[in-house]
C-alpha positions as CSV (number, residue, x, y, z in Angstrom):
1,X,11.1,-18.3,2.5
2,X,12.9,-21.4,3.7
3,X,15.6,-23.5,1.9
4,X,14.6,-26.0,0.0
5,X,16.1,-28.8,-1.9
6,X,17.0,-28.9,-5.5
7,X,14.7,-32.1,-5.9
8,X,11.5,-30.1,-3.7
9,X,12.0,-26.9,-6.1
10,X,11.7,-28.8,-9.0
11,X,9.0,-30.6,-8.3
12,X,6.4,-27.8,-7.8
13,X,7.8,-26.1,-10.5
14,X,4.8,-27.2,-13.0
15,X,1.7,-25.6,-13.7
16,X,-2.3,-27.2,-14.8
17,X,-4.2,-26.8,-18.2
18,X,-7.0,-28.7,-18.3
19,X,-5.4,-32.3,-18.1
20,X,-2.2,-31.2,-19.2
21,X,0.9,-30.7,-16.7
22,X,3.5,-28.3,-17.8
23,X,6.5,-27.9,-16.3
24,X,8.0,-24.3,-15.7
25,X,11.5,-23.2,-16.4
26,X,13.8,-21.8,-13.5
27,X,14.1,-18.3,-13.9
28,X,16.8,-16.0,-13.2
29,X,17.1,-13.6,-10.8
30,X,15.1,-10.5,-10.5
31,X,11.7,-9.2,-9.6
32,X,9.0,-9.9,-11.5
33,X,5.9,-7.9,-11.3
34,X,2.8,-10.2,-12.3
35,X,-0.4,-8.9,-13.1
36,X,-3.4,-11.9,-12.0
37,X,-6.8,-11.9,-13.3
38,X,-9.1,-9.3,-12.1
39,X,-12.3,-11.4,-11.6
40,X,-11.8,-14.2,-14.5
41,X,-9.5,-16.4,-13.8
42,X,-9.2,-17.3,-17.2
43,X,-7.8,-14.0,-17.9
44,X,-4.4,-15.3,-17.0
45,X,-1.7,-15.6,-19.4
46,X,1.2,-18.3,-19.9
47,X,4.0,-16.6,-18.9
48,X,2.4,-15.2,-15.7
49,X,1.6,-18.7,-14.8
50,X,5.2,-20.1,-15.8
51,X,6.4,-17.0,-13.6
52,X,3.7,-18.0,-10.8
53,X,5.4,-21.3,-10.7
54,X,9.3,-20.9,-11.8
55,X,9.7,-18.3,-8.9
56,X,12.3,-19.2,-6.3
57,X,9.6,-16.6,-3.7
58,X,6.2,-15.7,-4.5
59,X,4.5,-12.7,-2.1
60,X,1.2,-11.3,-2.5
61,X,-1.4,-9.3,-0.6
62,X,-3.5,-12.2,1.2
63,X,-2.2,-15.3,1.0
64,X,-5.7,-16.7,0.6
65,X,-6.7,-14.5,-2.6
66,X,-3.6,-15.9,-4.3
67,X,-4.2,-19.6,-3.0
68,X,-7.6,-19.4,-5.1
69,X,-5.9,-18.8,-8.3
70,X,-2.5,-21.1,-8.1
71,X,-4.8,-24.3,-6.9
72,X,-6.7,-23.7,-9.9
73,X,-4.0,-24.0,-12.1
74,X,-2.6,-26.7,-9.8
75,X,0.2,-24.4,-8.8
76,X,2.4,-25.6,-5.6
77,X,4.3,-22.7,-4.9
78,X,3.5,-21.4,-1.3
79,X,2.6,-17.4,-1.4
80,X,4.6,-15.2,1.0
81,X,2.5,-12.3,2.2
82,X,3.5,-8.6,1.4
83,X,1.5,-5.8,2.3
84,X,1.0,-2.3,3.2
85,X,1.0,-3.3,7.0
86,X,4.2,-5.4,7.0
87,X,6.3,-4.0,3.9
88,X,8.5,-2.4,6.8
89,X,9.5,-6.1,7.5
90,X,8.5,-8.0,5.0
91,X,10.2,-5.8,2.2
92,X,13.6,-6.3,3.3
93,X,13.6,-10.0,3.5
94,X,12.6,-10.0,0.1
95,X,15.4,-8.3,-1.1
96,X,18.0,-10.8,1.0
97,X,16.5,-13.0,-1.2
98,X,17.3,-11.5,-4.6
99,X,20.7,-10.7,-2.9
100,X,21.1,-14.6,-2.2
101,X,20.4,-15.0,-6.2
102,X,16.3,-16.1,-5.8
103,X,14.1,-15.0,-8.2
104,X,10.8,-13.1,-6.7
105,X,7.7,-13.2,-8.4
106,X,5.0,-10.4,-6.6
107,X,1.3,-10.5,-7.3
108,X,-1.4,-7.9,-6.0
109,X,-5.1,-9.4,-5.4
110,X,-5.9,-8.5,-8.5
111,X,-4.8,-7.1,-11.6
112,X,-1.6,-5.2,-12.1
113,X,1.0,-5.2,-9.4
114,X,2.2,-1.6,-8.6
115,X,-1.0,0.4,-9.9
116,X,-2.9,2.1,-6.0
117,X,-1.1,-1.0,-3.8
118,X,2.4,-0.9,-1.8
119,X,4.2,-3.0,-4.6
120,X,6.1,0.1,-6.0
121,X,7.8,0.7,-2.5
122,X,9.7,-2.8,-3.4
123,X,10.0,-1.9,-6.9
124,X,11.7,0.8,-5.5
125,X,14.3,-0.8,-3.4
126,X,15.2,-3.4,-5.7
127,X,16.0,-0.8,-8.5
128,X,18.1,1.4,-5.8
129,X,19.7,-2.1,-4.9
130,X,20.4,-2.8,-8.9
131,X,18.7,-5.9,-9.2
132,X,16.3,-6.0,-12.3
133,X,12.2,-5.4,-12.6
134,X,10.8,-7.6,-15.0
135,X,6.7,-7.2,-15.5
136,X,5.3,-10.0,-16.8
137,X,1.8,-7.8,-18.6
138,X,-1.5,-9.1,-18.4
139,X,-5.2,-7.7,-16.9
140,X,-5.8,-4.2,-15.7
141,X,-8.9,-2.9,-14.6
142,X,-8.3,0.8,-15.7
143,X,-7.6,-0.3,-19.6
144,X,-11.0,-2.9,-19.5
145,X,-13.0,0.3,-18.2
146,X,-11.3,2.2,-21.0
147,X,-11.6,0.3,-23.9
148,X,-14.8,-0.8,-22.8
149,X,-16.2,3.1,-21.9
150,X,-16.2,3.9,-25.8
151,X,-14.8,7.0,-24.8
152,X,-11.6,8.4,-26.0
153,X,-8.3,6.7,-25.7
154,X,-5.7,8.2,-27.2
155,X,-4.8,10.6,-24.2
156,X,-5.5,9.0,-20.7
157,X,-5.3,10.4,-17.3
158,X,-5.7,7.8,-14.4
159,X,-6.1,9.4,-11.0
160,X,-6.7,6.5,-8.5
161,X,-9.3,6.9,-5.9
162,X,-10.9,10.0,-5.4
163,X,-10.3,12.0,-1.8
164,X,-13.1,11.1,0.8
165,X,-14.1,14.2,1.7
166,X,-16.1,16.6,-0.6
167,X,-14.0,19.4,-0.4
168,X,-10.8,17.7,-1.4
169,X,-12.6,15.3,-3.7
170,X,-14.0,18.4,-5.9
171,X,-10.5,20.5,-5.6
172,X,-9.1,17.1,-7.1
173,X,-11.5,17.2,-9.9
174,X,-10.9,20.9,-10.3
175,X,-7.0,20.2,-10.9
176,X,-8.2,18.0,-13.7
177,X,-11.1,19.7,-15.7
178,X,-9.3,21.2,-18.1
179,X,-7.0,18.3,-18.9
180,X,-7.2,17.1,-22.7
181,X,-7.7,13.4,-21.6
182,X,-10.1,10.7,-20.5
183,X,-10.3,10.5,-16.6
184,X,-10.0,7.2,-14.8
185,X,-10.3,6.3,-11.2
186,X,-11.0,3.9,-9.0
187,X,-14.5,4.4,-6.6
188,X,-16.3,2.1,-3.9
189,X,-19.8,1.5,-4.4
190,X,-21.0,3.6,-1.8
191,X,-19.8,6.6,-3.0
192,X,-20.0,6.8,-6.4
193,X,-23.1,8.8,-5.8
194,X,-21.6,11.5,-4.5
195,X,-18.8,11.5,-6.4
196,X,-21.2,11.7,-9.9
197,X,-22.6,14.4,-8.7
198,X,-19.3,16.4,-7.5
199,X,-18.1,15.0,-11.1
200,X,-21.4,16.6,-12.5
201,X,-20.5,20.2,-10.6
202,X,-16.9,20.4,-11.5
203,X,-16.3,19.0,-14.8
204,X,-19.3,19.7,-16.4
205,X,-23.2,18.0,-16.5
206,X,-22.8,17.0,-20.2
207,X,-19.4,15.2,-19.9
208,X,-19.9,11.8,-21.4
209,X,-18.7,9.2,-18.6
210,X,-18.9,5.4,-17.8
211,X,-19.7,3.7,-14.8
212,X,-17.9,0.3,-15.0
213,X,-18.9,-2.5,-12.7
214,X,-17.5,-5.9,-11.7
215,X,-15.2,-5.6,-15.0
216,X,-14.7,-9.2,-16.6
217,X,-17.2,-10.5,-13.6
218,X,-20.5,-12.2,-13.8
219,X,-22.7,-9.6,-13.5
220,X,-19.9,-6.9,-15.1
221,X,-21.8,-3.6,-16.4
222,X,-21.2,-0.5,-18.5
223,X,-23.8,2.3,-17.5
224,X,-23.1,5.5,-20.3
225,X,-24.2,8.5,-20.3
226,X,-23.6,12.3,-19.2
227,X,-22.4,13.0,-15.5
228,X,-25.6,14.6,-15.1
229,X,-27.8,11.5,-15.9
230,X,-25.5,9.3,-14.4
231,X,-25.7,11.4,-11.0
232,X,-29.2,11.0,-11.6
233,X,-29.5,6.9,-11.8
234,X,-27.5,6.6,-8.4
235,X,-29.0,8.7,-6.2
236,X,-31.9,5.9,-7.0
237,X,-30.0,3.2,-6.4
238,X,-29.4,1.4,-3.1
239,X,-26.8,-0.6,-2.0
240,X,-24.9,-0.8,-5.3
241,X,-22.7,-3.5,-4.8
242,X,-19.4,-4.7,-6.3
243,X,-16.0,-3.0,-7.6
244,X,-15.8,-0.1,-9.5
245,X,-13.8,2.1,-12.6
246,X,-15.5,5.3,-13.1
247,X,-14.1,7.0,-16.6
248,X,-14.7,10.3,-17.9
249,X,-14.5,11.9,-21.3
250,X,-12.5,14.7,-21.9
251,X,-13.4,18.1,-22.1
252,X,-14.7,19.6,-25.0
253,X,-12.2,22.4,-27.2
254,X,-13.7,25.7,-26.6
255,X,-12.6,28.6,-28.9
256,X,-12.5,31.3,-26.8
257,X,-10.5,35.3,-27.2
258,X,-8.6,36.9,-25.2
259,X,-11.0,39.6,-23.9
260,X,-13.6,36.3,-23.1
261,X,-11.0,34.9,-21.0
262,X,-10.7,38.1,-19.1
263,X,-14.3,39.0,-19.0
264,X,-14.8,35.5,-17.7
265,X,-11.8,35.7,-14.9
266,X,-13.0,39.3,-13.9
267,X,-16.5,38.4,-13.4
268,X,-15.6,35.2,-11.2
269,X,-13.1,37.0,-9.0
270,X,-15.9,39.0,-7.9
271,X,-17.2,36.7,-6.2
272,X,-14.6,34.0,-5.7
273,X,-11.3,33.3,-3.9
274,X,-8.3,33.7,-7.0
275,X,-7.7,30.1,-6.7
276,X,-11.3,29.1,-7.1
277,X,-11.9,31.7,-9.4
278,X,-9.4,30.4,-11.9
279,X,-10.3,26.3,-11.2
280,X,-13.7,27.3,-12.5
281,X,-12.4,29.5,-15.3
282,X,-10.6,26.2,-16.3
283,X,-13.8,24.6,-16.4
284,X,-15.5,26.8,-18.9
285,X,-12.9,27.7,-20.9
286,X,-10.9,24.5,-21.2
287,X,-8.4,26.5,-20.8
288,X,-4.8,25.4,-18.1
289,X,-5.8,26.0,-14.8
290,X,-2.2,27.2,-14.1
291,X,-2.6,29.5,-16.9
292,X,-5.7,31.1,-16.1
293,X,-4.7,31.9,-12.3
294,X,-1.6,33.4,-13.1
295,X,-3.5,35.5,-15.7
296,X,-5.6,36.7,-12.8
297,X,-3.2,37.4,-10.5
298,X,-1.4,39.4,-13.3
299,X,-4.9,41.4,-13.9
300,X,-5.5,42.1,-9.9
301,X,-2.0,43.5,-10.1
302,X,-2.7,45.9,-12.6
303,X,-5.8,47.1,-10.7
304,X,-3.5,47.8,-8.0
305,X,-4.9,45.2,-6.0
């Protein structure tokens, strides 16, 4: 993040379509969150490139993921790196330079800055410092999977990745099974096996769900079905390769009394922990987890328990 001259800074501030050179505007001084292509660099829009090449800093994850996409579009700007390993130090410096009136432009690898990356942590700071956060919209893999799921969309949940562990990964899910929205989160290849069929156990077998692959990529795939059968498919598959959004349906409304809710909560606790008992409760009721357990803790007090 060196000093440069007026006549330096103006020339790299251009950007490349096709054949065409366009310059890009100075911009003023904030921080402005870009979202970059998620596997087509096409997917790009004009302000994000103008931004790209206008801003007095640019930082990114890996310099060299960034380099790809501003030598396509003939960008000179040089990235400045910004990561979970050296936001400590490389966070501060960033905000000297919106203090010294510079205008910082932050990308992530790919898609939208701030959604499961560090970004927010700088976000953060220059909001509690009173400088401004400008995002400059564009790709996001959660919204592709979505719209390209077929399944509902006008109530969304989206959850990040998944816990590693079983355990935690199925008390996650449990939180969520009763919530009336469609579930999105981010999984690596090599466990979205296991976590269809912890899906499959917790939320329900017949849930519709999507298994969305390599979004906007060459070999980019929607697999549909129920958690059950999607389960099914990869625990036959090896070495499934590439990124991917997993995205479940919501839960279907259940009409259910008052004395089914109890005869359902009394029969669980039986055999089940009250936390449990309730998580599960929520499951095949579709009724608020929190609801349910503090109706069961209000029934074990009556029995004296």
């Amino acid at each position: 993040m060196n000093e440069e001259t007026t006549a330096e800074t103006a020339g790299r501030r251009s950007f490349r379509l096709h054949n065409a050179t366009i310059p890009a505007r100075p911009l003023e001084p904030a921080l402005y969150l870009v979202a970059t292509p998620i596997g087509n660099l096409g997917d790009i829009t004009l302000r994000a490139l103008e931004t790209l090449a206008g801003a007095d800093v640019l930082a990114c994850e890996d310099t060299r993921v960034t380099r790809v996409l501003l030598d396509r579009y003939g960008i000179q700007n040089r990235p400045f790196s910004y990561h979970e390993y050296n936001a400590d130090e490389a966070g501060p410096r960033l905000i000297q330079a919106l203090e010294a009136g510079r205008s910082v432009a932050l990308v992530s690898d790919a898609g939208t800055p701030l959604v499961s990356d560090p970004g927010y942590r700088l976000a953060q700071q220059a909001i509690v410092a009173g400088y401004r956060v400008v995002p400059i919209p564009g790709a996001s893999a959660p919204l592709a999977a979505l719209v390209g799921s077929g399944l509902p969309n006008d109530a969304f949940l989206f959850a990040g990745f998944l816990p590693v562990k079983d355990k935690a990964r199925r008390d996650r899910l449990g939180e969520m099974a009763a919530a009336p929205a469609t579930l999105i989160f981010f999984e690596s290849p090599h466990r979205i096996g296991a976590t269809l069929l912890a899906a499959a156990d917790v939320l329900g077998a017949t849930r519709q769900a999507s298994v969305c692959r390599e979004l906007t990529k060459t070999y980019e795939e929607f697999r549909r079905g129920t958690l059950a059968e999607l389960a099914a498919h990869y625990q036959q598959v090896e070495n499934v390769k590439g990124e991917i959004v997993l995205v479940v349906g919501p839960p279907e409304p259940v009409e259910t009394d008052e004395a089914d809710v109890e005869a359902v909560l009394a029969d669980l606790s039986k055999s089940m922990p009250t936390a449990k008992a309730a998580t599960e409760a929520a499951r095949l009721t579709g009724l608020p987890r929190k609801v349910l357990y503090q109706r069961l803790l209000e029934m074990k007090g009556a029995d004296g328990r």
